[in-house]
C-alpha positions in Angstrom: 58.2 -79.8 -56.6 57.7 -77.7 -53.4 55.7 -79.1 -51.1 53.6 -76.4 -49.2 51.6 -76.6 -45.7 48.9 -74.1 -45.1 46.2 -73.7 -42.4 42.9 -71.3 -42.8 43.4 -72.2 -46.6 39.0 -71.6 -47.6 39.7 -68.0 -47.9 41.2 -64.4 -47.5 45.1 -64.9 -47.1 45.3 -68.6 -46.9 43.7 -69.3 -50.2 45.6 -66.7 -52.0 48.8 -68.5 -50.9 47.0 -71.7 -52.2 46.8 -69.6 -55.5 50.2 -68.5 -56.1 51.6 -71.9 -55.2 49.9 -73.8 -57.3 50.6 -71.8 -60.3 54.0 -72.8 -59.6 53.7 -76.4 -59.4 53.6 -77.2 -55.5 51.9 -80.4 -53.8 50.1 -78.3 -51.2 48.0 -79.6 -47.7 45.6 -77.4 -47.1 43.5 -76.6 -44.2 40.2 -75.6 -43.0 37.1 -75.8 -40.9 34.8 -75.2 -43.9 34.8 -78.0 -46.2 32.6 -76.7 -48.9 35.0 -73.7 -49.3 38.0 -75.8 -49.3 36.8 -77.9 -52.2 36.0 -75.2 -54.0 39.5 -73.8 -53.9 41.0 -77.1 -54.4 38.3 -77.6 -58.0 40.0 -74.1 -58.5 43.3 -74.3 -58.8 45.5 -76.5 -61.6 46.3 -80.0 -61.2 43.6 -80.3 -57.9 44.8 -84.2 -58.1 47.9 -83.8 -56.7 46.5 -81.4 -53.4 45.5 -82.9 -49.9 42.6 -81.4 -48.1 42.2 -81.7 -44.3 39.4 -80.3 -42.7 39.7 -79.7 -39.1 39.9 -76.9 -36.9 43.2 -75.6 -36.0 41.9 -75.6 -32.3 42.1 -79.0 -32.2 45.5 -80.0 -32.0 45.4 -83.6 -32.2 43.6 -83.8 -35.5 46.5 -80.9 -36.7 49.4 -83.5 -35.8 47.7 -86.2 -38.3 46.9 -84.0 -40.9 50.8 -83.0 -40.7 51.6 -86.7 -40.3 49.7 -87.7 -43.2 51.4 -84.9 -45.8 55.2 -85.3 -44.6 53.7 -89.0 -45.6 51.8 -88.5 -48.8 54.3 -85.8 -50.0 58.0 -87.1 -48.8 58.3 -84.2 -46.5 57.4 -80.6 -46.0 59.5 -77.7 -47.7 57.4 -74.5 -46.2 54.4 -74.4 -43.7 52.4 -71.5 -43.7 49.6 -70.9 -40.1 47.8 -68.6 -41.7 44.2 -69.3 -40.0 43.1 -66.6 -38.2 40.1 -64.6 -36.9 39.6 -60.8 -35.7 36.9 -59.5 -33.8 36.6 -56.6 -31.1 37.0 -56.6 -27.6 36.9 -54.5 -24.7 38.1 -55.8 -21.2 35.0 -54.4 -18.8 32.1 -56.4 -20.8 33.0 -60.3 -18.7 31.3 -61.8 -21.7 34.1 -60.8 -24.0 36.6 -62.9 -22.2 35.6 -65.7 -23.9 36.2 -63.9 -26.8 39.8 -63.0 -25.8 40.5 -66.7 -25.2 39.2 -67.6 -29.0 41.1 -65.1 -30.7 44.5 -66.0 -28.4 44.1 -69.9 -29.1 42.9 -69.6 -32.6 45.8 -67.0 -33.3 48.7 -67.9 -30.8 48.3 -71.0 -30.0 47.1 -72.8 -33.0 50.3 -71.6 -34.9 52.8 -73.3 -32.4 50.5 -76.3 -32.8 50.8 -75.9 -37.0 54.3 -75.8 -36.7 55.9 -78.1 -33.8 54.8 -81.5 -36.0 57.3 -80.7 -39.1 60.0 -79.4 -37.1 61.9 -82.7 -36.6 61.4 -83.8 -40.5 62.2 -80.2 -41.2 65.7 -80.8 -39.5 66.2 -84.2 -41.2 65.8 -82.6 -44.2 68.0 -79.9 -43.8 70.9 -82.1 -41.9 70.8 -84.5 -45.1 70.9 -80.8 -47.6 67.4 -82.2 -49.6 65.7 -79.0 -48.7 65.6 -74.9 -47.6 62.8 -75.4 -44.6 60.8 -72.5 -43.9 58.0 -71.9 -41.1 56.1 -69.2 -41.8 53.7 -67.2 -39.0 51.3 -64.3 -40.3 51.2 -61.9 -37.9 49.8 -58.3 -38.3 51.2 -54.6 -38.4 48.0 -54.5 -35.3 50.7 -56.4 -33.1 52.9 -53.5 -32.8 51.0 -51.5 -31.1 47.7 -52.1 -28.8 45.1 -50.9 -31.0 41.8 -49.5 -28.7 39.0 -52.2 -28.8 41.4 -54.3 -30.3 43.4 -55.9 -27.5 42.8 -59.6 -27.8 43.9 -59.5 -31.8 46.8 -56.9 -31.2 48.0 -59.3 -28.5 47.4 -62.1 -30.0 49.5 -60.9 -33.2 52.3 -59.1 -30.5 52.6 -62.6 -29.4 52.8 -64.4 -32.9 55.7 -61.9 -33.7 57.7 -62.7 -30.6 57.3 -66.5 -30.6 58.1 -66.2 -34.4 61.2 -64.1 -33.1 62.1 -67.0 -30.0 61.5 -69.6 -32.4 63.7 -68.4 -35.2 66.8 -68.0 -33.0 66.3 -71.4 -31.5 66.4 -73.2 -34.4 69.0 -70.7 -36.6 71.3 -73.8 -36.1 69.6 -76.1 -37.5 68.8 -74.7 -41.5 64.8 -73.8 -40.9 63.8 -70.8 -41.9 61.4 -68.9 -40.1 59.8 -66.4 -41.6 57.2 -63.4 -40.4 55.0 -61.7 -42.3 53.2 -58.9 -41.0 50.1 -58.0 -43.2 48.6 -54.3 -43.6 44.9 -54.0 -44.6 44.5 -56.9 -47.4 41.6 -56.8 -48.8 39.6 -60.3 -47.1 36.7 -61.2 -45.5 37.8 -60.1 -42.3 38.8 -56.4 -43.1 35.5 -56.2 -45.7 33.3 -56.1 -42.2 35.6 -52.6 -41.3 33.8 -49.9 -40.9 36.0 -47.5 -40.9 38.7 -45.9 -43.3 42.1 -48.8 -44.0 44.9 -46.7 -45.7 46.9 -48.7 -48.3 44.4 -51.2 -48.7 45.9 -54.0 -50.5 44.4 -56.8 -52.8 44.8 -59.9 -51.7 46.6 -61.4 -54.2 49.2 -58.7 -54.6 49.9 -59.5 -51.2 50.4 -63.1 -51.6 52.6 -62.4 -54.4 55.1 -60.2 -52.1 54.3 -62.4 -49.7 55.6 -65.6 -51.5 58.8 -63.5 -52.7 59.3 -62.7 -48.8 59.6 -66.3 -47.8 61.1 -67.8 -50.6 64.2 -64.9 -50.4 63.7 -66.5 -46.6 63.4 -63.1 -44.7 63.1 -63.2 -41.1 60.6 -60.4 -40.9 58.5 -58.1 -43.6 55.7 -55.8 -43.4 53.3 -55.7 -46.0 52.8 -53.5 -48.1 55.8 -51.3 -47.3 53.9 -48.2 -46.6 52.3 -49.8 -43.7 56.1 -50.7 -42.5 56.9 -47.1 -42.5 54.0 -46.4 -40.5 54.7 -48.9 -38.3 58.8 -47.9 -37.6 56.8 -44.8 -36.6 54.7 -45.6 -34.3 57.1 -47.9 -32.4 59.0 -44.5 -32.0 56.3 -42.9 -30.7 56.6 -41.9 -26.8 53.5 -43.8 -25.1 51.5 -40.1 -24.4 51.9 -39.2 -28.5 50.3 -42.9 -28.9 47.7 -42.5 -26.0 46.3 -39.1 -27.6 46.5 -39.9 -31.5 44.7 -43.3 -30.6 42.6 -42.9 -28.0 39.2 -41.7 -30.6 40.5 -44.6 -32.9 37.8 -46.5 -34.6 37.5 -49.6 -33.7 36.1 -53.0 -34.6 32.7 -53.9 -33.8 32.6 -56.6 -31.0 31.1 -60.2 -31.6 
């Protein structure tokens, strides 16, 4: 039985991994701020006995080290972790009252998924050393962290930086038989793209995404986009010269700020 760890589980992308999991059997933890919600998905999905719920918030690291604690305890130790809690809104650097808002989405994003993964890396290594399991940690990044997207700097950073520390942390522990694995959604079809008010080519449902998403980390990937469309179009614009970017972009729509 896999034994599966995933924060912002209440809804969008982190339930929908909850979903697919437990169709196959897993012992998942699963995490959230919103209790209600997270009952609710636990009351939904088969065998809810055997699923741990801790509700926390991801910002708070301390509580995030004994939920881990307790799971590696209650399930015999961890085979994937998943930081999939997330938020999204818009920003724009000349309003001062949006810094706050920067420093949200960069802890809630960034920081919050070092702070998922760094308590199961040393049971992660025991198990590997001793062959009882294939470790992955998995980060959720975004196809908006390849490029800054106008009035979207503090999520396309904040995603740009999940996709490099994903990238640091994979080499560093290559040695050791953990897996890490990035995923870099499209539009999926969630809560937080549902607020959009503008057109999202190759919107996905969410749980076709999951799906591929699952497939992605179990074939232990380093990196995927999803759905592949959106990687084409993001190869492109990474070969775009910054004044093509600046010109196609620069009437973007953007994301209504908080």
């Amino acid at each position: 039985m896999q034994r599966i760890f995933i924060t912002g589980a209440s809804s969008g992308i982190g339930a929908a991994f909850a979903q697919q999991y437990a169709a196959q059997g897993a012992m998942l933890g699963l995490v959230a701020r919103r209790h209600e919600q997270l009952q609710q998905l636990l009351d939904s999905l088969p065998h809810p006995e055997r699923h741990k719920l801790y509700v926390l918030d991801v910002n708070d690291h301390a509580a995030l080290q004994t939920a881990a604690t307790d799971f590696i305890a209650q399930a015999g130790g961890v085979d994937v972790v998943i930081a999939s809690a997330g938020i999204s809104h818009g920003t724009l650097t000349e309003h001062a009252e949006d810094l706050q808002v920067f420093e949200q989405v960069i802890a809630t994003n960034v920081l919050a998924t070092v702070a998922t993964f760094s308590p199961f890396i040393a049971t992660m290594k025991q198990q590997a050393k001793a062959g009882q399991s294939d470790c992955r940690l998995v980060g959720v990044a975004s196809v908006a962290g390849i490029r800054g997207l106008p009035g979207g700097g503090a999520y396309s950073s904040s995603k740009a930086a999940v996709i490099s520390y994903c990238e640091a942390l994979r080499v560093e522990l290559r040695a050791s038989g953990i897996k890490v694995v990035t995923i870099l959604p499209g539009y999926i079809d969630t809560p937080m793209t549902q607020v959009n008010h503008y057109r999202m080519p190759f919107l996905m449902p969410v749980a076709s995404f999951a799906s591929k998403a699952v497939a992605v980390i179990t074939a232990g990937r380093s990196y995927q986009v999803i759905p592949w469309q959106m990687g084409v179009v993001a190869k492109l614009l990474r070969l775009l010269p910054n004044c093509v970017y600046d010109f196609a972009f620069a009437r973007a729509p953007q994301k209504k700020r908080k």
